[in-house]
DSSP file (Angstrom, degrees, kcal/mol; ACC not computed):
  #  RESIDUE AA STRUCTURE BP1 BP2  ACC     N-H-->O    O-->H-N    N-H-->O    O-->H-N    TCO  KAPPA ALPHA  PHI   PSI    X-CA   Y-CA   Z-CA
    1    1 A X              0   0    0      0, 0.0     2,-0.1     0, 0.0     0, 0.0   0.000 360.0 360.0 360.0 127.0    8.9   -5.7  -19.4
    2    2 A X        -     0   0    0     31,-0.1     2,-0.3     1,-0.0    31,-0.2  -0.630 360.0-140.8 -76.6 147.7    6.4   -4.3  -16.9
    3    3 A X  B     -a   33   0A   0     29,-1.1    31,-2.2    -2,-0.1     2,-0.5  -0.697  21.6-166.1-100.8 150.5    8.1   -3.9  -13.3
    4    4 A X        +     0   0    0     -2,-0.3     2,-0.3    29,-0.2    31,-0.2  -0.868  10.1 177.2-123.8 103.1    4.9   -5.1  -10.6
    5    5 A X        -     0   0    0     -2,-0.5    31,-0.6     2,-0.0     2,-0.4  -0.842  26.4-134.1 -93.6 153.4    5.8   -4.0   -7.1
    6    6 A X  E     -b   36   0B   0     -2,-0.3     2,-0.5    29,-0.2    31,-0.2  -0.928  20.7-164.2-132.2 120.9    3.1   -4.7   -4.3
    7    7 A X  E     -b   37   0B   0     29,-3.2    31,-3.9    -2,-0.4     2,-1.1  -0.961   7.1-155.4-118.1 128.7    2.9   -1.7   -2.3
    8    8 A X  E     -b   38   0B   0     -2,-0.5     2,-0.2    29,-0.2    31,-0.1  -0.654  12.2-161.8 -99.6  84.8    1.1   -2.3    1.1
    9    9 A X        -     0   0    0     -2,-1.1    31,-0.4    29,-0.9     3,-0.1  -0.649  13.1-151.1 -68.2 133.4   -0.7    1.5    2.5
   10   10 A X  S    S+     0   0    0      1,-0.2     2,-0.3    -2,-0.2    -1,-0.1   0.377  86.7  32.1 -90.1 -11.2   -1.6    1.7    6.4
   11   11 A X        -     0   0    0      2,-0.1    -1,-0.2    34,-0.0    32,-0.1  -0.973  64.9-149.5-157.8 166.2   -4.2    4.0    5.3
   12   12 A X        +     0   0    0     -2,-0.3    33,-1.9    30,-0.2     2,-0.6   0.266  66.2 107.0-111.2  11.3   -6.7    4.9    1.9
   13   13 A X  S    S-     0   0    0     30,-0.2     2,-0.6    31,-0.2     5,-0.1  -0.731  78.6-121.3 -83.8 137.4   -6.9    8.9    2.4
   14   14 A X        +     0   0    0     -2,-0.6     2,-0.4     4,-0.1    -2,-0.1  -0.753  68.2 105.4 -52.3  96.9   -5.3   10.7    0.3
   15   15 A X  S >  S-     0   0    0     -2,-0.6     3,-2.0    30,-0.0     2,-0.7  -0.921  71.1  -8.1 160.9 117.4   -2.6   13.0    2.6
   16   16 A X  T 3> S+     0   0    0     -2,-0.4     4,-1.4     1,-0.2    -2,-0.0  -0.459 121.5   4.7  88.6-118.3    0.8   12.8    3.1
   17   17 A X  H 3> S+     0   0    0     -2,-0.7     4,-1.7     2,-0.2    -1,-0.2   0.594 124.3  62.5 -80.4 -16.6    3.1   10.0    2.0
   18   18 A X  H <> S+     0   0    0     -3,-2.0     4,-0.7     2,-0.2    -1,-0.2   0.837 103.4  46.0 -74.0 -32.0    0.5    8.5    0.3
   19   19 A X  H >> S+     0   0    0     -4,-0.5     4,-1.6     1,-0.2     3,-0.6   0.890 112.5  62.9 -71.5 -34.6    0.1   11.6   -2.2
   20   20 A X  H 3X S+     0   0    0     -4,-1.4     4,-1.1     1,-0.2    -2,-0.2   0.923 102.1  41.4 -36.9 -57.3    3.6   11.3   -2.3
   21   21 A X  H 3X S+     0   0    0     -4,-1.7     4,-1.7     2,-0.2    -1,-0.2   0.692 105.6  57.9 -86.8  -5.3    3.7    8.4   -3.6
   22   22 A X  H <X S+     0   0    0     -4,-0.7     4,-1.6    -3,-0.6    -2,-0.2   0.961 106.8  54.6 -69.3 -49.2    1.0    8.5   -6.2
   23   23 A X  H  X S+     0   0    0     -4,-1.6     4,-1.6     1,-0.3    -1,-0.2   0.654 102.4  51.9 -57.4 -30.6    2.7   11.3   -7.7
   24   24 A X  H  X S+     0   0    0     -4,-1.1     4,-0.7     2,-0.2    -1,-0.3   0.880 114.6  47.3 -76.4 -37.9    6.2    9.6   -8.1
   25   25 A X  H >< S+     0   0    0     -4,-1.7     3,-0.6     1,-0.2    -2,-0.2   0.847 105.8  62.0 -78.0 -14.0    4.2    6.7   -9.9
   26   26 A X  H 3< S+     0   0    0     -4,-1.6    -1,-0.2     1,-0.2    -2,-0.2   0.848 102.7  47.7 -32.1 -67.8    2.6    9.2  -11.7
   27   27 A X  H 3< S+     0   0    0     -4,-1.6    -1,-0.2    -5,-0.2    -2,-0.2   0.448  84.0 107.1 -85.9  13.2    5.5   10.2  -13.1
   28   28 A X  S << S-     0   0    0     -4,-0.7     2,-0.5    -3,-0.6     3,-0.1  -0.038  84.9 -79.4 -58.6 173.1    6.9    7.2  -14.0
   29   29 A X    >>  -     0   0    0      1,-0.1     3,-3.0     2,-0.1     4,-0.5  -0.666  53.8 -96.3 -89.2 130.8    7.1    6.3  -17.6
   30   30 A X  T 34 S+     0   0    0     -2,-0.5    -1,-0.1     1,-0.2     4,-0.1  -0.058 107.1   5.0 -23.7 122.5    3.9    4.9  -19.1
   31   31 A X  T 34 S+     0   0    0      2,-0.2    -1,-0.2     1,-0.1     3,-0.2   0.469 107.6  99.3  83.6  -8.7    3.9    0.5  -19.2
   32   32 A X  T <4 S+     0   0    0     -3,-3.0   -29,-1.1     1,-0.2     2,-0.4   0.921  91.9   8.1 -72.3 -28.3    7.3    0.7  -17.2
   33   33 A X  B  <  +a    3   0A   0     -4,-0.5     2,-0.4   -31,-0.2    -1,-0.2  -0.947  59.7 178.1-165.7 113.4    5.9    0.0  -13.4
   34   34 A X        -     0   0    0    -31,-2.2    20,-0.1    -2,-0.4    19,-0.1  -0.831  24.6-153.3-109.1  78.1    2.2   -1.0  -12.7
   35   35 A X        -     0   0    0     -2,-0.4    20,-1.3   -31,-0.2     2,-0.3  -0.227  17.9-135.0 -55.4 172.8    1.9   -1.5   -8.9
   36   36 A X  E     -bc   6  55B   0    -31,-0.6   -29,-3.2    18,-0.2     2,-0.4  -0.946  25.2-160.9-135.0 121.9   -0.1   -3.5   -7.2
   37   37 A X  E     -bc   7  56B   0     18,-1.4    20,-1.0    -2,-0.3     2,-0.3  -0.886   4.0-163.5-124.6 112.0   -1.5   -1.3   -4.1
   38   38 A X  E     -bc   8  57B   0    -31,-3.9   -29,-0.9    -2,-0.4     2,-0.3  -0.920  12.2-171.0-103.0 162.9   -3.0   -3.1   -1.2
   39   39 A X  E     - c   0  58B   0     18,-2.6    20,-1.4    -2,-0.3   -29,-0.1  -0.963  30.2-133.8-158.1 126.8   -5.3   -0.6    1.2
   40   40 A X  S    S-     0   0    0    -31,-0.4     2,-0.2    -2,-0.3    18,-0.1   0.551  79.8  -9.0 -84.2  -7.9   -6.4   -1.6    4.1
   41   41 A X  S    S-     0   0    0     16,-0.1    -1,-0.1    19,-0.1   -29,-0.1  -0.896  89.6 -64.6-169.0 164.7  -10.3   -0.2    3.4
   42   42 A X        +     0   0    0     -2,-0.2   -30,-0.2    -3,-0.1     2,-0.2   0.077  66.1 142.3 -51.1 155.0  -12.2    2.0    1.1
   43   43 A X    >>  -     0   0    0      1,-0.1     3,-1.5   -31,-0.1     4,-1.1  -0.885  65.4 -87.8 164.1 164.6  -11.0    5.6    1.1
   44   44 A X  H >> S+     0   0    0      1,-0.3     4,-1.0    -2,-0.2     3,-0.6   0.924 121.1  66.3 -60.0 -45.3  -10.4    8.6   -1.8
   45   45 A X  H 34 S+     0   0    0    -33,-1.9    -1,-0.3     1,-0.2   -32,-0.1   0.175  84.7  64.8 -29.1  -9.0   -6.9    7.2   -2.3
   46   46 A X  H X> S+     0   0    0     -3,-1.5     4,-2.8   -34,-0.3     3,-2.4   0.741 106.1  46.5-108.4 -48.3   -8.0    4.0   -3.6
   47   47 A X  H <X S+     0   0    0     -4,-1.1     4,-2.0    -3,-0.6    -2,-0.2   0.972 107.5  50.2 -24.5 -82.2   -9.5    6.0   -6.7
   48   48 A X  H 3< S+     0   0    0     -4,-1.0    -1,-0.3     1,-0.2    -3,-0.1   0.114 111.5  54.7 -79.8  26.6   -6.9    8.1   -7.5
   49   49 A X  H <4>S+     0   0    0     -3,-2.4     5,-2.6    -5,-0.1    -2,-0.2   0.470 107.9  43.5 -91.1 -27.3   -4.8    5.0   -7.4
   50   50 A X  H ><5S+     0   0    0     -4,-2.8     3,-1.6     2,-0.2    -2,-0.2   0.853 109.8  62.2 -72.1 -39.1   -6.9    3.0   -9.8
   51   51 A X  T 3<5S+     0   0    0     -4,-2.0    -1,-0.2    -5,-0.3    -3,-0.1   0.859 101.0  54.7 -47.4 -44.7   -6.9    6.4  -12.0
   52   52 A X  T 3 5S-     0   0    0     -5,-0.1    -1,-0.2    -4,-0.1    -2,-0.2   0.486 125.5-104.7 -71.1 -27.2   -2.9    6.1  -12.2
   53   53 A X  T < 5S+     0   0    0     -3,-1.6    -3,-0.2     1,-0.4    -2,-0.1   0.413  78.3 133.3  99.7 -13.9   -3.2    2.8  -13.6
   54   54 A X      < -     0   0    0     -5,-2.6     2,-0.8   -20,-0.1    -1,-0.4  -0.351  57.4-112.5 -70.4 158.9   -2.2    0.8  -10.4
   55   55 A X  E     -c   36   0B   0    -20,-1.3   -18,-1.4    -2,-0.1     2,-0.2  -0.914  28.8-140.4-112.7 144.8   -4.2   -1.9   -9.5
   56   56 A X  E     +c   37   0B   0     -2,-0.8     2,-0.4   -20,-0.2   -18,-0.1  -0.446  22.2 167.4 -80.8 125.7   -6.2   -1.9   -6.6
   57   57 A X  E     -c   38   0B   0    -20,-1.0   -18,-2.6    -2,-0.2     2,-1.1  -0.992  24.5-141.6-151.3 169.2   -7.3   -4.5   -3.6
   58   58 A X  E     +c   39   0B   0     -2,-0.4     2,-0.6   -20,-0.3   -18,-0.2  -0.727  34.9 161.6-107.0  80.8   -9.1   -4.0   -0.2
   59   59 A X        -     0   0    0    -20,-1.4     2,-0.2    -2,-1.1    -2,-0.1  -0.957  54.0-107.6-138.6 150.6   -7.5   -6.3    2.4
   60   60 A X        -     0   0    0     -2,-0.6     2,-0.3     1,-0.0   -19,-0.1  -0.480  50.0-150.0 -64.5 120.3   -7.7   -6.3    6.2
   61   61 A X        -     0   0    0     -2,-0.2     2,-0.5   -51,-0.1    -1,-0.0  -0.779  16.2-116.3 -95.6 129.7   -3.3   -5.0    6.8
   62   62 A X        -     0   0    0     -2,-0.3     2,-0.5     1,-0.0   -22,-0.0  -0.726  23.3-135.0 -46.6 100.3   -1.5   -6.1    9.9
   63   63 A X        -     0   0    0     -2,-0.5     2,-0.5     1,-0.0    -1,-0.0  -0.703  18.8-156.9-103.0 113.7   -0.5   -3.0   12.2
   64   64 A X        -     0   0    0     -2,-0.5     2,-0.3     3,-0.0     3,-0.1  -0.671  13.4-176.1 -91.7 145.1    3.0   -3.6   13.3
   65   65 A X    >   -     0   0    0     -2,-0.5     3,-2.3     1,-0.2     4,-0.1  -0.847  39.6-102.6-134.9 149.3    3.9   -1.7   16.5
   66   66 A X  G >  S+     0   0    0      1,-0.3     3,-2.4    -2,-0.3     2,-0.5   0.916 119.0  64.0 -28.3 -92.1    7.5   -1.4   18.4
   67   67 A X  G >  S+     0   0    0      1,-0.3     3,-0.6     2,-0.1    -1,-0.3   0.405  91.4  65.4 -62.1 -10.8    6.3   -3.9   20.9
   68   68 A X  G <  S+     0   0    0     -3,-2.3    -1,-0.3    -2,-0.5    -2,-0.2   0.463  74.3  88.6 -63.5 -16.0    6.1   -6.4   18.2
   69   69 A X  G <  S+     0   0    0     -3,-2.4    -1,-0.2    -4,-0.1     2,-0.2   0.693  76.8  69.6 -58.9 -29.5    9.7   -6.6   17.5
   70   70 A X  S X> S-     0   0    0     -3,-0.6     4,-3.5    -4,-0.2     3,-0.8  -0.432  98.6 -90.6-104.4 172.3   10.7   -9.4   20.2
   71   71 A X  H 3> S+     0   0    0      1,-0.3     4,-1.6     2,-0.2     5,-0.1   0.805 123.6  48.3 -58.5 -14.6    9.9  -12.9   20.2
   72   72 A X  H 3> S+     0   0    0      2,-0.2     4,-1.3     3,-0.2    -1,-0.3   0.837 112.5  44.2 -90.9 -23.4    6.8  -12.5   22.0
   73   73 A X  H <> S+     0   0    0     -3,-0.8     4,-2.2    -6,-0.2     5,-0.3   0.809 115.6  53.3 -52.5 -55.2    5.4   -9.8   20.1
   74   74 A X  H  X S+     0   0    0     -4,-3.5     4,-3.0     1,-0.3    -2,-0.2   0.923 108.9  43.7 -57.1 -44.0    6.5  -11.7   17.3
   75   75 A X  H  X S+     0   0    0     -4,-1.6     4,-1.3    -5,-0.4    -1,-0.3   0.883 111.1  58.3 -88.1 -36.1    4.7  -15.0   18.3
   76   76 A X  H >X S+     0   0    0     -4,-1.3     3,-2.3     1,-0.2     4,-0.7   0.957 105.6  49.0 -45.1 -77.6    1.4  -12.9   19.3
   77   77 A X  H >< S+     0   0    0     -4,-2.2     3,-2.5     1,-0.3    -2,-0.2   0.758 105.4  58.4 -11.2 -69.0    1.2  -11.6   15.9
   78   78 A X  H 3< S+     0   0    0     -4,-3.0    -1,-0.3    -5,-0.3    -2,-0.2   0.814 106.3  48.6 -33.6 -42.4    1.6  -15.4   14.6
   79   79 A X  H <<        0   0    0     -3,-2.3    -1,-0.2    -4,-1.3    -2,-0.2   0.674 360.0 360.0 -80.4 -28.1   -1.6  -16.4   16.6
   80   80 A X    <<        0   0    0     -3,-2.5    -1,-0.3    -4,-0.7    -2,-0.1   0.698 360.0 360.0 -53.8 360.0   -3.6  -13.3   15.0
C-alpha cells in the first residue's frame, strides 16, 4: 500500500523547509509514500518535486495570518 499525503507549500523555490522536505521524501523507501504537493505557482521546486516522484499541482493557496484566528478573521476568509 502506497501512503498519499497532500502536502500544501506557501512557496515553489527551492530554499529552506522546502529542501527540507524533499530530501526526507527522498529518502523514503521507493512505492512506500507518493505525495501529492500543492504549490501555490510555478517555481524550481516544483521540478525537483515531480523528479522525486511526487506529484505535482499549481493552485492559487490561502495565506493564513494571526489576525485570522478569530471569528472575524475567520468569517473574512469565508467570503474570499
Amino acid at each position: 500500500m502506497t501512503i498519499r499525503p497532500l502536502i500544501l507549500q506557501p512557496d515553489s523555490e527551492p530554499y529552506g523547509a522546502n529542501r527540507a522536505l524533499l530530501r526526507s521524501i527522498e529518502a523514503m523507501p521507493a512505492g512506500a509514500v507518493r505525495p501529492v504537493v500543492v504549490f501555490p505557482y510555478e517555481g524550481a521546486a516544483v521540478a525537483e518535486y515531480a523528479a522525486a516522484g511526487c506529484e505535482v499541482e499549481i493552485a492559487e493557496l490561502a495565506v493564513l495570518r494571526r489576525s485570522s484566528a478569530g471569528p472575524a478573521g475567520l468569517l473574512a476568509l469565508a467570503k474570499q
